[in-house]
Backbone as a ProteinNet text record, in pm:
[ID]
protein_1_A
[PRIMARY]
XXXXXXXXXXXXXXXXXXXXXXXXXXXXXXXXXXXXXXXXXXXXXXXXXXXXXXXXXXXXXXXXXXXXXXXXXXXXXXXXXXXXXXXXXXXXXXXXXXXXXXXXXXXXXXXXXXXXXXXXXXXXXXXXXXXXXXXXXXXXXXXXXXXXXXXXXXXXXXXXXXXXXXXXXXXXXXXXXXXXXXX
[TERTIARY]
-2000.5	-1897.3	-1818.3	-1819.5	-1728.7	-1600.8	-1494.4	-1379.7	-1329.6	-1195.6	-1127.7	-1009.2	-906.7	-810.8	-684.2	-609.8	-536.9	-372.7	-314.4	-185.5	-152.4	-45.1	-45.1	139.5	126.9	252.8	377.6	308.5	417.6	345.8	440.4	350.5	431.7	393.4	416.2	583.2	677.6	835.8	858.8	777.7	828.6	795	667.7	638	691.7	765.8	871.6	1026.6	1065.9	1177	1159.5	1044.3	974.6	989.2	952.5	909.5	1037.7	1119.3	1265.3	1330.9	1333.6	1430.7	1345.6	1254.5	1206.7	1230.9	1252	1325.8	1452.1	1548.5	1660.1	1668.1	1583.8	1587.4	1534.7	1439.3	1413.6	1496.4	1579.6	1650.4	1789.4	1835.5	1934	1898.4	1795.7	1720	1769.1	1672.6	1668.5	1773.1	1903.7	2009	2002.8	1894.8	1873.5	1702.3	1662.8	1509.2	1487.6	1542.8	1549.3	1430.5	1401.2	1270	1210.8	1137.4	1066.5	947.4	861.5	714.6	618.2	562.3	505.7	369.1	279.1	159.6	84.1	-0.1	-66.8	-210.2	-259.9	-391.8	-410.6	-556.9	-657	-721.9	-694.8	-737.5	-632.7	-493.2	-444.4	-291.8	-273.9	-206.4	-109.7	-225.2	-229.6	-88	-163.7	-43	104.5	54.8	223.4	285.5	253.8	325.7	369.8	311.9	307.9	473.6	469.9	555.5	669.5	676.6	766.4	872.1	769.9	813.2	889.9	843.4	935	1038	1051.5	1193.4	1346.1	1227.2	1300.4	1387.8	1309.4	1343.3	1449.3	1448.5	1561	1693.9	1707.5	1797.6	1864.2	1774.9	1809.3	1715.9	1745.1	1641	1639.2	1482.1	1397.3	1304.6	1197.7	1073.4	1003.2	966	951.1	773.4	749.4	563.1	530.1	390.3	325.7	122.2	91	-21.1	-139.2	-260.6	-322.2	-423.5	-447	-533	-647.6	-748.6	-854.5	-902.8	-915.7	-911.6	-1090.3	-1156.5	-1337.2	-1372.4	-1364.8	-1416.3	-1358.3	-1205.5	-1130.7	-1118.1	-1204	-1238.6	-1304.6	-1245.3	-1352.2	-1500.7	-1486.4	-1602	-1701.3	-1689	-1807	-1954.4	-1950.8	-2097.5	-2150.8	-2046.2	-2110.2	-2145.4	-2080.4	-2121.3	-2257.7	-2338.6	-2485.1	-2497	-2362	-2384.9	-2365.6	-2332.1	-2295	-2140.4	-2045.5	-1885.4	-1929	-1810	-1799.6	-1634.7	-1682.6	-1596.6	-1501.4	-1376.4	-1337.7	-1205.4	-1191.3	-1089.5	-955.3	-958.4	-798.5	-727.1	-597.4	-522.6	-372.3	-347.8	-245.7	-174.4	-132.1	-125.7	-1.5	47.6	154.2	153.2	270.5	224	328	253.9	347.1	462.2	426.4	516	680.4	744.8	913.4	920.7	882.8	862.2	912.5	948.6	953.7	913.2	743.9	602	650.6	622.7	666	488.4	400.3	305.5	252.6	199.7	225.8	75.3	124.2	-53.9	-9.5	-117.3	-67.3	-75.1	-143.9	-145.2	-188.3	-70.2	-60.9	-129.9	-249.3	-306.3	-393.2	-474.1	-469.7	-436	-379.7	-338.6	-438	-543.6	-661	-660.6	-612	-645.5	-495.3	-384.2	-277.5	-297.2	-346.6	-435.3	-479.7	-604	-705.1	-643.8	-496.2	-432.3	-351.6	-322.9	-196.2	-314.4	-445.4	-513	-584.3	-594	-638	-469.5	-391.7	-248.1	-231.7	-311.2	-262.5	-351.1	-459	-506.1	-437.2	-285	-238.1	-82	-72.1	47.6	131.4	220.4	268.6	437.6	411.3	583.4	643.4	753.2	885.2	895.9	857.9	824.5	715.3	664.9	588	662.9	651.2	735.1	623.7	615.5	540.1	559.5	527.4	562.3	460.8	462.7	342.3	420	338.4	384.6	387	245.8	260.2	221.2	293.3	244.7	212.6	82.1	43.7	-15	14.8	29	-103.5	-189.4	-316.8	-290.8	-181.3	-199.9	-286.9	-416.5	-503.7	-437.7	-333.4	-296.9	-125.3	-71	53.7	131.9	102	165	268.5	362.7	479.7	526.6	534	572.9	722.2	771	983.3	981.1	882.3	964.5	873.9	906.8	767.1	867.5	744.5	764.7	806.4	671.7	694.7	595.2	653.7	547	498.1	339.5	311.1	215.3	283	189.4	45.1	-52.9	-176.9	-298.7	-390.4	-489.8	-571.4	-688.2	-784.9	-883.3	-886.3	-948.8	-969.6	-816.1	-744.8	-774.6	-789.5	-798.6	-673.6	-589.9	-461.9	-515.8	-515.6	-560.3	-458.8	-415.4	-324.1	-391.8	-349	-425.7	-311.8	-364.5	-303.4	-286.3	-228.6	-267.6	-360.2	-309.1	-398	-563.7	-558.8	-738.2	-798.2	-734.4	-726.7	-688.7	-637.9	-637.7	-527.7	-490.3	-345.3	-238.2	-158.1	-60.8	19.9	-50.6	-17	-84.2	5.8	-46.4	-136.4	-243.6	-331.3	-351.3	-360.3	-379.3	-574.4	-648.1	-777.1	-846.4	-890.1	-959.1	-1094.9	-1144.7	-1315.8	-1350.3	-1461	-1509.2	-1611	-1603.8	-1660.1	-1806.7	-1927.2	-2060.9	-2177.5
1385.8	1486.3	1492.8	1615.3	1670.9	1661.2	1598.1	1584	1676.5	1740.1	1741.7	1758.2	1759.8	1709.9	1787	1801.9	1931.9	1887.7	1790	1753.7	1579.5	1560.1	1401.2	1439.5	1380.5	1381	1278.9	1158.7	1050.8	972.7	932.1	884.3	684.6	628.9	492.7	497.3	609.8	565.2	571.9	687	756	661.1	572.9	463	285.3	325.8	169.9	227.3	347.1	393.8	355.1	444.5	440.1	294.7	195.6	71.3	24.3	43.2	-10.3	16.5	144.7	255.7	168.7	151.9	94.5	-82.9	-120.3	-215.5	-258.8	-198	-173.5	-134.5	-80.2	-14.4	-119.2	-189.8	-282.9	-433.4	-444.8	-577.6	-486	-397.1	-322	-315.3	-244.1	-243.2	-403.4	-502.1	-617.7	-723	-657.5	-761.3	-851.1	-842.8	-975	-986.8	-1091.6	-1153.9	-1268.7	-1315.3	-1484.4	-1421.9	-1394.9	-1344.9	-1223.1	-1203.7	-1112.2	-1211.6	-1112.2	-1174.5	-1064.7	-1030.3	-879.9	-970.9	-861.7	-836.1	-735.5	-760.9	-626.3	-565.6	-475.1	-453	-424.6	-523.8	-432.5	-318.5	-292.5	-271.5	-291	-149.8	-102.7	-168.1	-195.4	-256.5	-355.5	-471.6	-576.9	-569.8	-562.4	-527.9	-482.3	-362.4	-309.4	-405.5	-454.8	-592.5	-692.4	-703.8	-799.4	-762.1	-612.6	-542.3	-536.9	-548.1	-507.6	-678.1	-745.9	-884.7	-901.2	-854.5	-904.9	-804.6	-699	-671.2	-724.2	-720.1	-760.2	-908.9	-1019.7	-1140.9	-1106.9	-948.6	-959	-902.5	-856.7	-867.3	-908.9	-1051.4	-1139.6	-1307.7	-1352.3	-1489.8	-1568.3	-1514.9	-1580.2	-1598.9	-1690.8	-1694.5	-1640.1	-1517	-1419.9	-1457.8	-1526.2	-1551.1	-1408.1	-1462.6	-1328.3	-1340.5	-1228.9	-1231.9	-1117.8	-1130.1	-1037.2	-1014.1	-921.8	-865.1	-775	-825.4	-737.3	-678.7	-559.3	-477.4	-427.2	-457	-418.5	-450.9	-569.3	-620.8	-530.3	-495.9	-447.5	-251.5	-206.3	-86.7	4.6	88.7	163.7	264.2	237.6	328.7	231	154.6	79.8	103.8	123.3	176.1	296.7	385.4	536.6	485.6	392.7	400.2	351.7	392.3	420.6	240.6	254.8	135.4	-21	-81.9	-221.6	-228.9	-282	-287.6	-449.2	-420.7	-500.2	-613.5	-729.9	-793.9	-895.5	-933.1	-946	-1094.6	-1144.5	-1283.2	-1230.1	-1244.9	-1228.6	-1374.1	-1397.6	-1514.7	-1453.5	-1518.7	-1526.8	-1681.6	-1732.9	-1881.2	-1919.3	-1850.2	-1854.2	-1826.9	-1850.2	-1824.8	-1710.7	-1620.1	-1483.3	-1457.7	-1564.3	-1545.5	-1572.5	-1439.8	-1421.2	-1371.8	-1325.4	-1292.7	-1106.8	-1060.4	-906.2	-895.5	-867.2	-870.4	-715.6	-712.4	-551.3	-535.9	-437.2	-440.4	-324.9	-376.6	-269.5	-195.3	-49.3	-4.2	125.6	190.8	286	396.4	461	608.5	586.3	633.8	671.7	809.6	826.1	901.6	931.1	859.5	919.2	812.3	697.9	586.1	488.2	536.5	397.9	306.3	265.8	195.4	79.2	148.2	62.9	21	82.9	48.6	-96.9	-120	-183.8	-288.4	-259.4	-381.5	-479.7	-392.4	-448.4	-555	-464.5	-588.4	-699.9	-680.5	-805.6	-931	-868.1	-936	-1038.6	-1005.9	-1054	-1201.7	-1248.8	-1337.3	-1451.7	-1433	-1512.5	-1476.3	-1469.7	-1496.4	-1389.3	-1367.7	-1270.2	-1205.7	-1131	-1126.7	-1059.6	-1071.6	-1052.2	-875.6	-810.7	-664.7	-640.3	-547.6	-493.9	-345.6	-380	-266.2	-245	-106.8	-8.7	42	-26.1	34.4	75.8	229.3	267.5	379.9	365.2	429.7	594.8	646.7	799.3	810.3	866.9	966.9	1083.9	1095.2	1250.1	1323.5	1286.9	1347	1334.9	1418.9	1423.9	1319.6	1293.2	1115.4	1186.2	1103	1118.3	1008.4	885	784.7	828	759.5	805.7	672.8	644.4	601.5	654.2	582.8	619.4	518.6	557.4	459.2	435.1	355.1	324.7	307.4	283.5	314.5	417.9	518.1	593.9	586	572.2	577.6	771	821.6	1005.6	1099.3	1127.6	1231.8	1342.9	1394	1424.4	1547.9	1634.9	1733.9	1779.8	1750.3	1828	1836.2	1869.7	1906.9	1875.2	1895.3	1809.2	1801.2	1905.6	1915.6	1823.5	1783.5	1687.3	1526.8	1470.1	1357.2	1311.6	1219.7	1117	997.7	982.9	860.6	810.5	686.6	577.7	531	495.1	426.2	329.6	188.4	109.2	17.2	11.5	-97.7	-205.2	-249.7	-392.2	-368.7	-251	-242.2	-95.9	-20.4	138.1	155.7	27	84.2	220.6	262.1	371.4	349.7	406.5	450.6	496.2	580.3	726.3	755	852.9	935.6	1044.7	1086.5	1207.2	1288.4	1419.9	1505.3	1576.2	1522.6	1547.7	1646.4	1778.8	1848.8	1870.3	1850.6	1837.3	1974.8	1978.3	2118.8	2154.5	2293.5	2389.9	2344.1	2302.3	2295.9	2400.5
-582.1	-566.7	-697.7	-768.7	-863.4	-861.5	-924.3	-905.8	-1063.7	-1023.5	-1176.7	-1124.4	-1231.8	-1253.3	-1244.7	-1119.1	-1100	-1132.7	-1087.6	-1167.2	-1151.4	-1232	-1239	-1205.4	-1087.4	-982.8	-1021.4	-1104.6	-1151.1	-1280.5	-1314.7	-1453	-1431	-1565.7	-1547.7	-1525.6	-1569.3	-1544.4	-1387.7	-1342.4	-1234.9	-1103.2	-1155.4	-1039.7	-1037.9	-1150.7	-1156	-1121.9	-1171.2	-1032.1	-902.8	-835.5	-719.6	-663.2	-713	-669.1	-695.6	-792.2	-798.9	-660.7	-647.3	-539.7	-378.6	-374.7	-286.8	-251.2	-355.1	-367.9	-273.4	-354.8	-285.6	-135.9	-113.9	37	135.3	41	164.2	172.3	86.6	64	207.2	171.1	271.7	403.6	430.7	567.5	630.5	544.7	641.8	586.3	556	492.4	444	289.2	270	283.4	221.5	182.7	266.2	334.3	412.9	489.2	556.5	653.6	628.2	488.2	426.2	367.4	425.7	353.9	316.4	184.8	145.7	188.4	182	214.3	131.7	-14.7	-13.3	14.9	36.7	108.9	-27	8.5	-138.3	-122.7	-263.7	-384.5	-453.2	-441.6	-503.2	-467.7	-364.9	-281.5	-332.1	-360.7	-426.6	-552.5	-692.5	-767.9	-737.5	-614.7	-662.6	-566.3	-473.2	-419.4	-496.3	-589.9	-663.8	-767.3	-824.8	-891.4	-786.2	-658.5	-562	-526.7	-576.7	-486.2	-648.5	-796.2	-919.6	-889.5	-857.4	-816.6	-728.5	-599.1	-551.6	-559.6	-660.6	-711.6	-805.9	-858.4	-949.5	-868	-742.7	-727.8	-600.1	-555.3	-482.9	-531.5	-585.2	-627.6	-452.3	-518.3	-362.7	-364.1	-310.4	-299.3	-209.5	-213.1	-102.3	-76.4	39.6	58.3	27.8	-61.5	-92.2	-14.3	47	64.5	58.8	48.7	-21.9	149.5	152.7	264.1	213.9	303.4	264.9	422.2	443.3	543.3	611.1	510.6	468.6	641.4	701.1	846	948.2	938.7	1032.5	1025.3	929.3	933.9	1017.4	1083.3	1218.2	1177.7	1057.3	987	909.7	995.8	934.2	973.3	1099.3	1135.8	1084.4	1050.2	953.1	825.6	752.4	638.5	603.4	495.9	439.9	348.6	286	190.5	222.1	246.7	241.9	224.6	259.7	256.8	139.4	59.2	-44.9	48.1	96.2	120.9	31.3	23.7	-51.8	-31.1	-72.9	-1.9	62.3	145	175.8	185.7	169.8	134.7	171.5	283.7	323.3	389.9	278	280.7	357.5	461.2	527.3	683.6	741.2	914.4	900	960.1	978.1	1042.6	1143.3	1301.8	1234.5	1342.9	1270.8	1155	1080.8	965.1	977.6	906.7	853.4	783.2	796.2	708.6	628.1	484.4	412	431.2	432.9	403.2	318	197.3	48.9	29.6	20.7	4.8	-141.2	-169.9	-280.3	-222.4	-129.9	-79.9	85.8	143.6	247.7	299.3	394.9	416.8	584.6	660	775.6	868.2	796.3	890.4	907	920.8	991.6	834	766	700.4	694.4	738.3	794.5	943.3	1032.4	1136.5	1146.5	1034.7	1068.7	957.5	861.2	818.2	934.1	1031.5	1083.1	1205.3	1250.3	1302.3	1253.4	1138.5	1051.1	990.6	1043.2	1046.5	1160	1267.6	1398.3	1371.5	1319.7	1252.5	1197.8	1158.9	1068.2	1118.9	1290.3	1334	1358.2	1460.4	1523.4	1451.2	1319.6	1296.5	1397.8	1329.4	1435.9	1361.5	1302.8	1264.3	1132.1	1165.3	999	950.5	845.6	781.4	672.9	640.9	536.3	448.7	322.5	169.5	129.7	74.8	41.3	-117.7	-199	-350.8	-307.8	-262.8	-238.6	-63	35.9	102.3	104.6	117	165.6	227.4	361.9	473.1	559.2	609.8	680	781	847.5	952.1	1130	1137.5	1237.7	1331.5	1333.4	1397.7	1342.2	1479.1	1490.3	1383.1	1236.2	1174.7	1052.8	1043.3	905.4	838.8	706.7	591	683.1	608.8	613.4	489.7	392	225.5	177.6	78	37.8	-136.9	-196.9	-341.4	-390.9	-313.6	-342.2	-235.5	-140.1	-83	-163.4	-142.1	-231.6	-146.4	-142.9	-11.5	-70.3	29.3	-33.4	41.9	20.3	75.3	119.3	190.9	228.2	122.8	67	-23.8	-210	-152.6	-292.1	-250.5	-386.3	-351.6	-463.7	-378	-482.3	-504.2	-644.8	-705.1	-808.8	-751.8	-818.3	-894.4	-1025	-1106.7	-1176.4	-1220.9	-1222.8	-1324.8	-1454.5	-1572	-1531.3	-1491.8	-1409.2	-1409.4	-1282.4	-1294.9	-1387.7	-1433.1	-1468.1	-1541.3	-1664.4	-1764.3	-1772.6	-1700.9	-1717.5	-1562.4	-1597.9	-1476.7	-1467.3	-1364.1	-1293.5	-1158	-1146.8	-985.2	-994.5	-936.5	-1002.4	-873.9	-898.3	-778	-845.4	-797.9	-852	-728.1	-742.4	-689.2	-652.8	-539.3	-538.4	-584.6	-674.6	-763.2	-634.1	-634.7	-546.3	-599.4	-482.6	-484	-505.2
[MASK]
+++++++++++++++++++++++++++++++++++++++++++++++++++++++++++++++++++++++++++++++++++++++++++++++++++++++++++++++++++++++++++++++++++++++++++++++++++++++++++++++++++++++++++++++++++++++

């Protein structure tokens, strides 16, 4: 499938605001870091948790448990798919239970993939809430889920695909609104 390149929605300032501003919101929400534990789902996930948990250390010093999830087993589309699922470690070196799990993804989109995070959660202990940080929503939700932090809703199409890209693995970063080219 042909992709090109229709607009770039945030660039590297606009997603360390984002993750700043998100920051803040979640230290307010839950008064405080004492029973906060992030979570990020891979791929993309990963990092900005990682970027979310150095914030939030800067403006509360804490050792906030950090854990990485991999979602590949707990996916409902596994039997359609043609290829092989690339499985991947998940490490969550902590007991969840009581906890106000943040759980960090980069694009919010039809839900089953926060879905099939939150049942691969139940694995590693029952928090006391999950809460949803996600960099972009945009929209299409097939499951009755919603962020509580969003970096930038980003309205668009079915036709569009949003792709985060990330220093870390991508070599750039930014938000991309990429268009599938007519067949």
């Amino acid at each position: 499938m042909a992709l090109k390149h229709k607009a770039t929605v945030m660039d590297e300032k606009g997603m360390q605001q984002a993750l700043r501003r998100i920051a803040h919101e979640i230290v307010e929400r839950n008064k405080g870091l004492r029973r906060i534990a992030l979570i990020g789902i891979r791929k993309r996930g990963v990092p900005l948790a990682r970027r979310l948990q150095a914030y939030l250390n800067e403006i509360e010093e804490f050792d906030i448990p950090f854990g990485i999830l991999d979602i590949t087993l707990y996916r409902d589309d596994l039997s359609q798919r043609q290829d092989q699922p690339e499985v991947h470690t998940t490490d969550v070196p902590f007991d969840l239970t009581d906890k106000n799990v943040i759980l960090v993804d980069d694009v919010l989109f039809t839900g089953r993939t926060v879905r099939a995070a939150m049942d691969a959660m139940v694995d590693f202990g029952r928090p006391a809430s999950i809460q949803l940080a996600v960099l972009v929503d945009r929209g299409h939700r097939e499951l009755p889920i919603r962020a509580d932090y969003v970096g930038k809703n980003v309205p668009s199409s079915r036709n569009e695909l949003v792709e985060v890209r990330i220093q870390d693995l991508d070599q750039a970063e930014q938000v991309d609104i990429l268009e599938k080219a007519p067949e």
